[in-house]
C-alpha positions as a printed NumPy array, in Angstrom:
array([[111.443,  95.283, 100.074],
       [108.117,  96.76 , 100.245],
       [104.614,  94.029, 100.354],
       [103.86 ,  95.386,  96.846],
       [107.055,  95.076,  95.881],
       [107.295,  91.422,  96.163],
       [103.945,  91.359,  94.943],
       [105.237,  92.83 ,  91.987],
       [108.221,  90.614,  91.8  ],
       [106.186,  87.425,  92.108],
       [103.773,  88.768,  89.076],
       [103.075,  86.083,  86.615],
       [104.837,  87.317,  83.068],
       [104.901,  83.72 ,  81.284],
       [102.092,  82.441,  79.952],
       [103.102,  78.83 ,  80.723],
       [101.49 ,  78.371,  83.994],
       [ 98.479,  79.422,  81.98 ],
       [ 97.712,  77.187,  79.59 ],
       [ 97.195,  74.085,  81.411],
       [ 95.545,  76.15 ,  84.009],
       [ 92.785,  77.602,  81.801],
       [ 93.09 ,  74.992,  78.187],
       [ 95.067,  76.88 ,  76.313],
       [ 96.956,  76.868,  72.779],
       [100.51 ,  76.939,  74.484],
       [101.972,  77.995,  71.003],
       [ 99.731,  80.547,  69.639],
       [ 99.658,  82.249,  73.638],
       [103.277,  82.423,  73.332],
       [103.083,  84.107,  69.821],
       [101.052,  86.479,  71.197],
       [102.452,  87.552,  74.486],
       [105.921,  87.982,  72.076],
       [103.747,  90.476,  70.401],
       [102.316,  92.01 ,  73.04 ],
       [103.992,  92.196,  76.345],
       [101.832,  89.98 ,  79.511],
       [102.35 ,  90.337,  83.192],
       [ 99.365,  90.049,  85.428],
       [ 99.682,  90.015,  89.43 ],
       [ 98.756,  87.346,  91.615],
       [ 96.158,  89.203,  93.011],
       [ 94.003,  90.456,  90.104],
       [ 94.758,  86.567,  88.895],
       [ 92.813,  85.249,  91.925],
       [ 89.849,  87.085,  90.936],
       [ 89.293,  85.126,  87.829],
       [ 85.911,  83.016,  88.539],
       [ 85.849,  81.549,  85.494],
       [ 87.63 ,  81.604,  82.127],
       [ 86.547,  84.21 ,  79.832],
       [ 84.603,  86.175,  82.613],
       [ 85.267,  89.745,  82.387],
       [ 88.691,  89.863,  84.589],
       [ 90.161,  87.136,  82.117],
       [ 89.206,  88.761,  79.356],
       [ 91.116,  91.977,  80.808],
       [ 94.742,  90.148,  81.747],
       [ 94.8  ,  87.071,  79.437],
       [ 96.593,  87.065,  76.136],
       [ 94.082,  85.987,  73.296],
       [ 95.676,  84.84 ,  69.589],
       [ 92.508,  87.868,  68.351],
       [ 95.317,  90.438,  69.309],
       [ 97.01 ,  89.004,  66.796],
       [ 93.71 ,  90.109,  64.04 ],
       [ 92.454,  93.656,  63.381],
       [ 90.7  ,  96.201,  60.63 ],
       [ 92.965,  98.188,  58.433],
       [ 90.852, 100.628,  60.109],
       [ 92.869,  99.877,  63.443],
       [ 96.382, 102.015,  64.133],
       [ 98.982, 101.689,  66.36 ],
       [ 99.076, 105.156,  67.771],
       [ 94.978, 106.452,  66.995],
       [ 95.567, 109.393,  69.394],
       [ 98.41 , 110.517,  67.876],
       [100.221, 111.244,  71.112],
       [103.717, 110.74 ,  69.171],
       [102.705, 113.398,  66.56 ],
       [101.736, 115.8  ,  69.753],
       [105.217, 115.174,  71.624],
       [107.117, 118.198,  71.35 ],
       [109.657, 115.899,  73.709],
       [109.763, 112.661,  74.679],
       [107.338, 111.316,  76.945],
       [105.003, 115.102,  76.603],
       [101.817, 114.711,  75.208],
       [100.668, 118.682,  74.505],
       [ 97.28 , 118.006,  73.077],
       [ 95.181, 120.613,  74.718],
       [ 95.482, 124.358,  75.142],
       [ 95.825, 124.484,  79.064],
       [ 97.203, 120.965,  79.803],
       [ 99.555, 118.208,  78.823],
       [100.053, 114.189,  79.633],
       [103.363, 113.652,  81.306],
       [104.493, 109.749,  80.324],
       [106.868, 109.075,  83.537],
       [106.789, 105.373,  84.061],
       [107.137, 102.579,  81.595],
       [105.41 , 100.018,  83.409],
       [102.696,  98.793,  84.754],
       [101.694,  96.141,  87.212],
       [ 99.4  ,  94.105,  84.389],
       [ 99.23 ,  94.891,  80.894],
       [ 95.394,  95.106,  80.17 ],
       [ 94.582,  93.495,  76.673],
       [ 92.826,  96.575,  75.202],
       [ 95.67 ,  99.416,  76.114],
       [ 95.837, 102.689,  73.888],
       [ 99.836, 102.753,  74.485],
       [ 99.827,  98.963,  73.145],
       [102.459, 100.15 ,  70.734],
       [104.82 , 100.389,  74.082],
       [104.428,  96.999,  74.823],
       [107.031,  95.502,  72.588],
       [108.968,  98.792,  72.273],
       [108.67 , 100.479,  75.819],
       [109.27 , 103.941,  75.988],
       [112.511, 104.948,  77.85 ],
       [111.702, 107.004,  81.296],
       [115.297, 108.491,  83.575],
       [116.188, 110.972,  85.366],
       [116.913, 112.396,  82.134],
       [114.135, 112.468,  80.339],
       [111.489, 113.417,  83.543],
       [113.597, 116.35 ,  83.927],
       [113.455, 117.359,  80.281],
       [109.399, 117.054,  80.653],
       [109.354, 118.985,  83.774],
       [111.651, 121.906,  81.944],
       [108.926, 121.404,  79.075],
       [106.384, 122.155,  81.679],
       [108.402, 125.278,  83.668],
       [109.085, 126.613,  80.275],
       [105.526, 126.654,  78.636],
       [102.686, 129.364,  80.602],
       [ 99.836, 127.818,  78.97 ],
       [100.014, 125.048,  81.423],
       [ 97.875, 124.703,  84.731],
       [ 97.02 , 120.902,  84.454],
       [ 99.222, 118.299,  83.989],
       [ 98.04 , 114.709,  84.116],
       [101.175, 112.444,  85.245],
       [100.695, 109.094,  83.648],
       [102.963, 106.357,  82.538],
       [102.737, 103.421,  82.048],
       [101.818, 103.64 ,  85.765],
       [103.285, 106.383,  88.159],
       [102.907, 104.148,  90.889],
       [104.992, 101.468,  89.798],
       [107.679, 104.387,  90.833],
       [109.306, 104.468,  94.05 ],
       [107.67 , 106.939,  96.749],
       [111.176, 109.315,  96.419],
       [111.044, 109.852,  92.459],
       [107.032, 110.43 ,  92.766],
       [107.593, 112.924,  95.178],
       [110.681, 114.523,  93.035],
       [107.93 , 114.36 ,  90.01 ],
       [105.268, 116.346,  92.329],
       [107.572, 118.657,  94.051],
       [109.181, 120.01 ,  90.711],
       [106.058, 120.402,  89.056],
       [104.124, 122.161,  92.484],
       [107.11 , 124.464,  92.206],
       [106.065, 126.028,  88.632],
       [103.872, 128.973,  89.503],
       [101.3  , 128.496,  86.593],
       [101.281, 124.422,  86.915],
       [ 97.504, 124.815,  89.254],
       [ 96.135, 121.295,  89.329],
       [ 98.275, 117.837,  89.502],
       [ 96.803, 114.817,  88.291],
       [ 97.755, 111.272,  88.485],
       [ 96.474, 108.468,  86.538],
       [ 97.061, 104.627,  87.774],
       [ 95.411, 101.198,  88.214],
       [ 97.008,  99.967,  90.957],
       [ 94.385, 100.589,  93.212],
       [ 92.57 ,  97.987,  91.035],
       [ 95.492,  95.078,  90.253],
       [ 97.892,  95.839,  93.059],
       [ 95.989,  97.39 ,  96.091],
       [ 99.17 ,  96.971,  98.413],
       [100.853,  99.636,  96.031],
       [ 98.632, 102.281,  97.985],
       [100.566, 102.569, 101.669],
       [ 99.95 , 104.908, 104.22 ],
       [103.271, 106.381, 103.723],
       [103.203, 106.953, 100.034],
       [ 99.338, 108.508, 100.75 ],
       [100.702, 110.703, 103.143],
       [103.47 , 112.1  , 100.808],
       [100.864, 112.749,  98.396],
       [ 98.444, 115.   , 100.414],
       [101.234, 117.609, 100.9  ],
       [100.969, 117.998,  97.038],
       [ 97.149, 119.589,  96.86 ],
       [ 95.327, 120.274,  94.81 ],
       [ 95.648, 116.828,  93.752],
       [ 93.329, 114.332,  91.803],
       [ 93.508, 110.856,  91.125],
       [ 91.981, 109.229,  87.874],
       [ 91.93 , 105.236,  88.583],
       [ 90.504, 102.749,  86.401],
       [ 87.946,  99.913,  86.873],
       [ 86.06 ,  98.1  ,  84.094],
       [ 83.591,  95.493,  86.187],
       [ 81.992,  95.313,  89.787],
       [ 84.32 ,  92.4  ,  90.434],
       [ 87.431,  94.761,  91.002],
       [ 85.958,  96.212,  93.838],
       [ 87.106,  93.882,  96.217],
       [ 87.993,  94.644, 100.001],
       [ 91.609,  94.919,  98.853],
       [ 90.718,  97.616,  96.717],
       [ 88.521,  99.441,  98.915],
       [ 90.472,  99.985, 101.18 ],
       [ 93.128, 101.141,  98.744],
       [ 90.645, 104.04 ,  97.324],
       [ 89.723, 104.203, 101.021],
       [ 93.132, 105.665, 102.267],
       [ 93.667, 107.862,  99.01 ],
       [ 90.171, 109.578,  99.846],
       [ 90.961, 109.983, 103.813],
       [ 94.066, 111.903, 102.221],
       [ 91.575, 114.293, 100.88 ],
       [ 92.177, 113.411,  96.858],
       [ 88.896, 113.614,  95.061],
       [ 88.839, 110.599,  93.106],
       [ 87.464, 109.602,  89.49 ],
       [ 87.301, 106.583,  87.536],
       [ 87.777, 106.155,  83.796],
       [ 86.213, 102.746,  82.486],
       [ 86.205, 101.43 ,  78.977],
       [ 83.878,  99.958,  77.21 ],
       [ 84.61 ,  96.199,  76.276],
       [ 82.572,  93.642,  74.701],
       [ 81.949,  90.745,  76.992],
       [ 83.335,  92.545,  79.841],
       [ 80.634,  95.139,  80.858],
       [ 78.588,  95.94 ,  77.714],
       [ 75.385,  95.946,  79.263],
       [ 73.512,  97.906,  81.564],
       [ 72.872,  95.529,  84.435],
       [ 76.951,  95.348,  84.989],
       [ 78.121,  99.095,  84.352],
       [ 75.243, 100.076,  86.851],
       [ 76.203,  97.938,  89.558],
       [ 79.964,  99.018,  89.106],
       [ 79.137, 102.627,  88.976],
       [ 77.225, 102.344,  92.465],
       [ 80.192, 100.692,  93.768],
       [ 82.563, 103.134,  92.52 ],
       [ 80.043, 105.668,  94.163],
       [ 80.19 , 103.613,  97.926],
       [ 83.975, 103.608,  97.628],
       [ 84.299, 107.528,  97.105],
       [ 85.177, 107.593,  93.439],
       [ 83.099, 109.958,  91.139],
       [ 82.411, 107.605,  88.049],
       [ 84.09 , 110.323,  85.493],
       [ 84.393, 108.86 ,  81.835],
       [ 83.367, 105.85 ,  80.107],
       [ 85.629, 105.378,  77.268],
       [ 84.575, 104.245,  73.688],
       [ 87.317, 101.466,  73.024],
       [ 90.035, 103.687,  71.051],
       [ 91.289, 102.423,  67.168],
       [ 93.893, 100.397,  68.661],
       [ 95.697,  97.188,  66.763],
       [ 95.019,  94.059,  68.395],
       [ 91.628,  95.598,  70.559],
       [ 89.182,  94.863,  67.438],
       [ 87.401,  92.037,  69.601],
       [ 87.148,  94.202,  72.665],
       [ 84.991,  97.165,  70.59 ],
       [ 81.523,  97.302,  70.899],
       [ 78.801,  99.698,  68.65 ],
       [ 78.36 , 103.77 ,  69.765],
       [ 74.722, 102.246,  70.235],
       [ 76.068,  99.879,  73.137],
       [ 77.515, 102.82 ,  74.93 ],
       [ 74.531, 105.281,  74.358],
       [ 71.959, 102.63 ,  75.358],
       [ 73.848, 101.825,  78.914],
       [ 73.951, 105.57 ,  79.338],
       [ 70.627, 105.808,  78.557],
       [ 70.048, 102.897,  81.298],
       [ 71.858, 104.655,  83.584],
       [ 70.249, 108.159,  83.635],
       [ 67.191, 108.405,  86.41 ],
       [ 67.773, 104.663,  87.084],
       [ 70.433, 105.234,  89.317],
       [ 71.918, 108.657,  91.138],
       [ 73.098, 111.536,  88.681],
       [ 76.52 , 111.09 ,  90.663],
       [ 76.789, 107.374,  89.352],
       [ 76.689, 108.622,  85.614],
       [ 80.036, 109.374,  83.928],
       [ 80.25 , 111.195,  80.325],
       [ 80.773, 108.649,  77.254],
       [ 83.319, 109.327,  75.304],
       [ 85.154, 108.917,  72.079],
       [ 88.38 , 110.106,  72.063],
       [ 89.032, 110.854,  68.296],
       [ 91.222, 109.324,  65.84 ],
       [ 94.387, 111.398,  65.341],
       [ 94.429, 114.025,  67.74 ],
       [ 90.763, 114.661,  67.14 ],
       [ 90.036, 114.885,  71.162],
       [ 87.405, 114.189,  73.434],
       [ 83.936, 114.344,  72.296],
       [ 80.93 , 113.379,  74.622],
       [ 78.284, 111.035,  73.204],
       [ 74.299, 111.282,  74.596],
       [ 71.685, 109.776,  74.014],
       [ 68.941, 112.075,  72.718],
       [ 66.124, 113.449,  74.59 ],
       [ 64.779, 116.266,  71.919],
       [ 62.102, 114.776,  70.656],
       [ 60.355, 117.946,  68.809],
       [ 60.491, 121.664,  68.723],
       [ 56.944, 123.014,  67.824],
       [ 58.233, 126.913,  67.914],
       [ 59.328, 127.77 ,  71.561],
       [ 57.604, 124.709,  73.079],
       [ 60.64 , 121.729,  73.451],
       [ 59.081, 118.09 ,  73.622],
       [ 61.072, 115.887,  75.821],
       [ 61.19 , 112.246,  77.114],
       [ 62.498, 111.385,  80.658],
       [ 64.34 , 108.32 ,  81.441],
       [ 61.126, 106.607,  81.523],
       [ 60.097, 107.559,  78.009],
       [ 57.507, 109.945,  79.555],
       [ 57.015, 113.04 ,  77.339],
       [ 56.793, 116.339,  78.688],
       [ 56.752, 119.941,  77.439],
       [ 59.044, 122.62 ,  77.895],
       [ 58.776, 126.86 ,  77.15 ],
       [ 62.05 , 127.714,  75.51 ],
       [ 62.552, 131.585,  75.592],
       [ 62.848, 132.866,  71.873],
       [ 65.78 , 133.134,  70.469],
       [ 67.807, 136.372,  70.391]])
């Protein structure tokens, strides 16, 4: 058995330990992680400094999940009414999610697929190779993003199976593969299983880290040996209340994204999702840390903010605005230090 392995094995999926740990309500925890399926490793557990600092808030169970807006859905996205076969997601034209794992080392409180935490998808041999026929079978595609649940939480043979089918389809150009492991289980991320992965190029990695906290040694070193393989990496955070809604805290983790070769790629509005309500913040949060972000800190260090739309609406990028008049063909703008300059549009044609 592999280090991450029994890493894995020894994760923490009762909330009993907890509650004497941190002050709990044994009871109402328990009702909730019935609901809601828990598991957090030992390692991203030993990062808690406090309770309620912004890893706790990401791995511990809270009776809120339990609340929520009429407003809130189980499946916003609609990936289910976009899955022409189980575990496909065909959303967009020239690309498609392909769901291969049901699993994932911790199950972060705010999920989108929270629905598959008390009925879990079912990923076999059967169903990858219906996806991958999906795939061979429809031209459109040149991008698939391989997701889960969390890829990695595969063995190194059926991730390779996964990649070497779908770098087989001629029209299949770009493979993508989105996990958090290098975040919550940074012995997942071996040299063996990195250098499977590099014979698999073009190849990108999306991994996801919500505070300056997770960027420990551990996971440096992790993102470290994915990057030597020559995957460009990019990091989707989301925005959650109390966790890094601010400026000062989504700064300093973009920068240290940035030092650990990952290009800061989305920040997420926190999606309509049942039992997330206390985890959502205003589109004003999000456009005001943007707007904190832009000339304050390197143009590589700013990601796009995002909503992705309620039922199948997409991605749509959120800015703050800059316009401040149009006098004819002369464009007034302010700068990130609300400095206002002019600028000579040519006339429209």
């Amino acid at each position: 058995m592999e280090k991450w392995q029994l890493s894995l094995r020894n994760a923490i999926n009762s909330v009993d330990g907890l509650t004497e740990r941190f002050q709990l309500p044994l009871e109402k925890l328990r009702c909730v992680a019935e609901t809601f399926r828990f598991r957090v490793t030992p390692y991203y557990l030993s990062l808690i400094r406090e309770k309620g600092d912004g890893i706790y808030r990401q791995c511990i169970p809270d009776e809120q999940e339990l609340n929520g807006s009429p407003e809130l859905m189980d499946d916003p996205l609609s990936e289910e009414q976009f899955s022409p076969v189980p575990n496909i997601v065909h959303r967009y034209p020239d690309r498609c999610l392909f769901l291969v794992s049901n699993q994932c080392a911790m199950y972060c409180r705010f999920c989108t697929r929270k629905r598959k935490f008390h009925t879990p998808m079912c990923v076999d041999r059967m169903h990858i190779d219906q996806g991958i026929e999906y795939i061979r079978s429809h031209g459109e595609i040149r991008d698939v993003l391989v997701s889960g649940g969390d890829p990695f939480l595969l063995d190194d043979d059926r991730i390779e199976y996964i990649l070497k089918n779908l770098r087989a389809i001629r029209h299949v150009e770009i493979l993508r593969i989105g996990t958090r492991t290098p975040c919550v289980l940074p012995e997942r991320i071996t040299v063996k299983l990195t250098a499977m992965l590099k014979k698999y190029h073009p190849l990108y990695i999306n991994v996801h880290f919500n505070h300056p906290d997770e960027l420990t040694e551990q996971s440096v070193k992790a993102l470290g040996r994915l990057a030597d393989a020559g995957i460009p990496l990019g990091s989707q955070t989301v925005l959650l209340k109390n966790v890094n809604d601010n400026p000062a805290t989504m700064k300093l983790l973009m920068q240290k994204l940035l030092a650990a070769r990952v290009k800061p790629y989305y920040i997420f509005q926190t999606d309509l999702v049942f039992g997330t309500e206390h985890f959502r913040t205003s589109l004003d949060c999000g456009l005001k840390i943007i707007d904190q972000l832009r000339g304050w800190t390197s143009g590589l260090a700013v990601p796009q903010y995002v909503i992705d739309l309620p039922h199948g609406g997409g991605k749509v990028p959120l800015l703050p605005e800059y316009l401040r008049e149009k006098k004819g063909n002369i464009l007034l703008f302010r700068n990130f230090n609300n400095e206002c300059f002019e600028y000579p549009d040519l006339d429209s044609k």
